[in-house]
Legacy VTK file of the C-alpha trace (Angstrom):
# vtk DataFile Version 3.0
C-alpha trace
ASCII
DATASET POLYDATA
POINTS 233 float
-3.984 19.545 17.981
-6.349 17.045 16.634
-5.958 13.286 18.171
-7.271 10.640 16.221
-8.678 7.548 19.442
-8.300 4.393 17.308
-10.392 1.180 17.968
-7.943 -0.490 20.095
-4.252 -0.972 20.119
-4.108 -3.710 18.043
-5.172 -0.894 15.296
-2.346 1.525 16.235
0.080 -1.459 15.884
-0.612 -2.315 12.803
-0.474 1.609 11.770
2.253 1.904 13.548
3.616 -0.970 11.580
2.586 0.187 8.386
4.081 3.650 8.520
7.444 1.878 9.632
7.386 -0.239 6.158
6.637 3.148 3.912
9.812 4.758 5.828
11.791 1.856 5.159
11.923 2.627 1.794
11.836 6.589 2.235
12.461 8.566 5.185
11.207 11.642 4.032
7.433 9.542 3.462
4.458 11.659 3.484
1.313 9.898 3.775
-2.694 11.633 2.999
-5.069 11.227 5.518
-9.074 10.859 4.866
-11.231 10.048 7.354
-14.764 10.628 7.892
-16.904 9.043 10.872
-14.922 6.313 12.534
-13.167 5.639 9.587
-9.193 6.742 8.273
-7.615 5.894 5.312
-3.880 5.981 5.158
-2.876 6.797 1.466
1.105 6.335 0.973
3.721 5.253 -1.862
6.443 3.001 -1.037
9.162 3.967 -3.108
10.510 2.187 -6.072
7.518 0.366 -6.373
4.710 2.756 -8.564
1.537 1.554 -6.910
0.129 3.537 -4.113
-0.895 1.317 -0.257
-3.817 2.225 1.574
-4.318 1.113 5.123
-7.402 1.292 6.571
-7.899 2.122 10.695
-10.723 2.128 12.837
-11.715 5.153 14.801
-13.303 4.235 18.391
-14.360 8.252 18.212
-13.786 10.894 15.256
-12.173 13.377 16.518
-10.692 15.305 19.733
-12.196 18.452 20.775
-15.282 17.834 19.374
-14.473 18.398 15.670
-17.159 16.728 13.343
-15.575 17.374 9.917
-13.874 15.284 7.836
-10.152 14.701 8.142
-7.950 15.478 4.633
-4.951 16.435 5.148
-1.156 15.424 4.011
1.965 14.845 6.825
4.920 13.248 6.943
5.053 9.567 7.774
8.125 10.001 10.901
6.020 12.788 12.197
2.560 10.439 12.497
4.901 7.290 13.100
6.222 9.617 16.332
2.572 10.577 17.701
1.354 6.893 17.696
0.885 5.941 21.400
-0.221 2.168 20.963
-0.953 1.217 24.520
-3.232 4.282 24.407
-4.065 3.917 21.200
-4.150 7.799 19.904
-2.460 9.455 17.258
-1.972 13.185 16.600
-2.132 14.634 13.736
0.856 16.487 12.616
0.826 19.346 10.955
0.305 19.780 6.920
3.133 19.187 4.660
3.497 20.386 0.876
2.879 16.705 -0.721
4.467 15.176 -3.596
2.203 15.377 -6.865
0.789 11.572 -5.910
-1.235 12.696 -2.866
-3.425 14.564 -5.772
-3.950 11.337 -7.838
-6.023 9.132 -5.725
-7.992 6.367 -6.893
-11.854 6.631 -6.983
-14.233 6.298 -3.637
-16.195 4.579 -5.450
-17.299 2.412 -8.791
-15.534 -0.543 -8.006
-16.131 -3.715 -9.785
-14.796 -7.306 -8.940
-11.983 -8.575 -11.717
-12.281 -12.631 -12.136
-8.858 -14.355 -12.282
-7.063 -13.409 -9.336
-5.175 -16.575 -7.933
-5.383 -17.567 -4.327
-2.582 -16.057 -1.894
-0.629 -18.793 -2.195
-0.456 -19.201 -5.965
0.533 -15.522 -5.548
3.232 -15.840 -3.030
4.748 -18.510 -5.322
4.465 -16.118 -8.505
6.584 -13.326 -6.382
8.918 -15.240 -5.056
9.485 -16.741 -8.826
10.207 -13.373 -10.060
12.478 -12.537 -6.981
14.775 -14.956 -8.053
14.208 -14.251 -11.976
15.631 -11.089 -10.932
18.196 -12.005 -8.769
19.752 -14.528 -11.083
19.609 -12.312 -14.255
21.438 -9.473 -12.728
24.158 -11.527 -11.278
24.793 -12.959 -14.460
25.446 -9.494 -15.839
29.179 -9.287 -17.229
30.217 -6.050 -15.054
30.609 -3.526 -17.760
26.537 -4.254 -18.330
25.923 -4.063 -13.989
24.678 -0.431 -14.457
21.540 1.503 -12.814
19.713 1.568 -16.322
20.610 -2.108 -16.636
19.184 -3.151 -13.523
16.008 -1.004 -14.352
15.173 -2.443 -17.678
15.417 -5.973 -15.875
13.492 -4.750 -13.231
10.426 -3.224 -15.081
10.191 -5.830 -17.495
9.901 -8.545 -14.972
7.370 -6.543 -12.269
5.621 -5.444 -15.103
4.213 -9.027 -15.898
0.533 -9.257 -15.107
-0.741 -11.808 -12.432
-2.640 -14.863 -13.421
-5.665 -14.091 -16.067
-5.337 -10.265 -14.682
-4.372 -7.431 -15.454
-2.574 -7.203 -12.232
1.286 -6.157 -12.505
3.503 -8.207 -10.382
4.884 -5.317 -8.607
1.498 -4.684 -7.019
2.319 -8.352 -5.479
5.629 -7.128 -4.578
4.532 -4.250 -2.502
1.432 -6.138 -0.825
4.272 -8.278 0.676
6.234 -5.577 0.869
4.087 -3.914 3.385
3.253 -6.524 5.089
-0.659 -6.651 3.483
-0.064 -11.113 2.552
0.073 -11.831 5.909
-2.081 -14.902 6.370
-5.475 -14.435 8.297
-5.886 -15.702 12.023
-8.210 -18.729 12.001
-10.554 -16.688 14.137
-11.213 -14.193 11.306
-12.406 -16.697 8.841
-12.305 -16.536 5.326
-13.817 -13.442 3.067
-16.014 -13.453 0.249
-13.537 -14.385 -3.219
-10.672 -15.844 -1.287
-9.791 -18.010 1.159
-7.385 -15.220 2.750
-9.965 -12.461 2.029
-8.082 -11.254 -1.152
-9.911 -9.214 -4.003
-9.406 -7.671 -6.966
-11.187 -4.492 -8.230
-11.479 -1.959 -11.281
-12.653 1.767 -11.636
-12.148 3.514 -14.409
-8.263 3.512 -15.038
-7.214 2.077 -11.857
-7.173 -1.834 -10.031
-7.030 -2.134 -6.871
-5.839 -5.214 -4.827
-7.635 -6.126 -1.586
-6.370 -7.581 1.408
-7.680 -8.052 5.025
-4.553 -5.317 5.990
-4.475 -2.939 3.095
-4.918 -2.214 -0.298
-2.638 -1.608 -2.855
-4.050 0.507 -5.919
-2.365 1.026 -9.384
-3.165 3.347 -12.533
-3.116 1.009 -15.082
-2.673 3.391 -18.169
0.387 4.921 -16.031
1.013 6.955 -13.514
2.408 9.678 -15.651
4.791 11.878 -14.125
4.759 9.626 -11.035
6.258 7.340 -12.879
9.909 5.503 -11.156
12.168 3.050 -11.966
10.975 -0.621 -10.715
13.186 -2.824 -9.038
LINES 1 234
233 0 1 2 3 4 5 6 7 8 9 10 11 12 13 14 15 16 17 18 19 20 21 22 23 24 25 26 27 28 29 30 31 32 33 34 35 36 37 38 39 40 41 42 43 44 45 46 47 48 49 50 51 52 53 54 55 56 57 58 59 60 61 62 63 64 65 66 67 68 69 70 71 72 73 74 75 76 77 78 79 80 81 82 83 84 85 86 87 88 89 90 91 92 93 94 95 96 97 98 99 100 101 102 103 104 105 106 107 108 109 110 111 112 113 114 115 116 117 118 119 120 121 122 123 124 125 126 127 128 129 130 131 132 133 134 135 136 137 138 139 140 141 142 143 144 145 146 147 148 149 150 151 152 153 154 155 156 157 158 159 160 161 162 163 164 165 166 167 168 169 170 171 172 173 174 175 176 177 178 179 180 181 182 183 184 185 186 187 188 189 190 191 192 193 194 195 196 197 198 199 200 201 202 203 204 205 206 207 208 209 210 211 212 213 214 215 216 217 218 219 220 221 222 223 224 225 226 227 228 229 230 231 232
């Protein structure tokens, strides 16, 4: 069995923590792993929300038992979330699951370019929580014979379907940053990133954007995720 020997347990915390969020939302989560060197991505998609999260952990070592290949392989979420031993901070792999058609529609490694416009994490905070209670307030005022599933949707995508400041950014990418956990502010010690006072980003490549964050990413196809494609609400 291949253990992955994170940087330190405040890594498998926060994995642990992440994996936790995705299951929230879906208990049958799977979730891709990449890693290469000391470094794993976490590729998962919250459900309901049509972006995909990626948290990035540090590796103190690559791999157990003296494996020096890269790491690419899909498992469910409960399975990982299980093997996480924090005050030891390991993780074994579980074994490969069939994964759903998003785990073959990743964004790019690379060709990432900054986006202008992004507003600060505040300013962002502020626009979700605006379009919470948008939400909230337009589907209680629904008469009951309207208070339907298909209802609900329409409201749904048209409000998280608004773009973000002078972006291109859709709201629900906002939404699941939160979501996740990814808006958390930064601890003083950290100090501030390049772009942002709370180290956010935003990037392009090709088709996709990608919001960063000091605790994850969270990437979305802008011409659609085709097939992939869910009800937002």
């Amino acid at each position: 069995m291949t253990v992955l020997h994170l940087a330190d347990d405040t890594e498998a915390a926060d994995l642990a923590a992440f994996l936790s969020r995705l299951l929230h939302y879906d208990r049958a989560a799977a979730v891709r792993l990449q890693a290469a060197g000391t470094a794993l991505a976490v590729f998962g998609r919250p459900a309901s929300f049509e972006v995909l999260a990626v948290r990035a952990v540090r590796l103190a070592k690559p791999f157990e038992d003296g494996l020096d290949v890269t790491l690419d392989v899909t498992v469910s979420a409960g399975d990982l979330l299980e093997s996480v031993d924090e005050a030891a901070a390991t993780a074994a792999v579980p074994a490969a699951v069939t994964g759903p058609p998003w785990t073959g529609v990743l964004p790019p490694r690379g060709g990432w370019r900054a986006e202008p416009g992004l507003p600060p994490a505040g300013a962002l905070r502020s626009v979700l929580s605006a379009a919470v209670a948008e939400f909230r307030s337009r589907t209680e005022e629904l008469p009951p014979e309207r208070h339907t599933r298909a209802e609900l949707d329409a409201i749904g995508r048209e409000i998280w379907s608004r773009t973000v400041g002078r972006t291109r950014l859709p709201v629900r990418a906002v939404h699941a940053a939160q979501s996740l956990g990814f808006l958390r502010s930064r601890p003083p010690a950290a100090g501030p990133a390049a772009g942002d006072e709370e180290g956010l980003a935003l990037f392009s490549s090709g088709a996709w954007l990608r919001l960063r964050t000091p605790y994850g990413s969270i990437a979305v196809r802008r011409s659609g995720l085709g097939t992939l494609d869910v009800s937002v609400r």
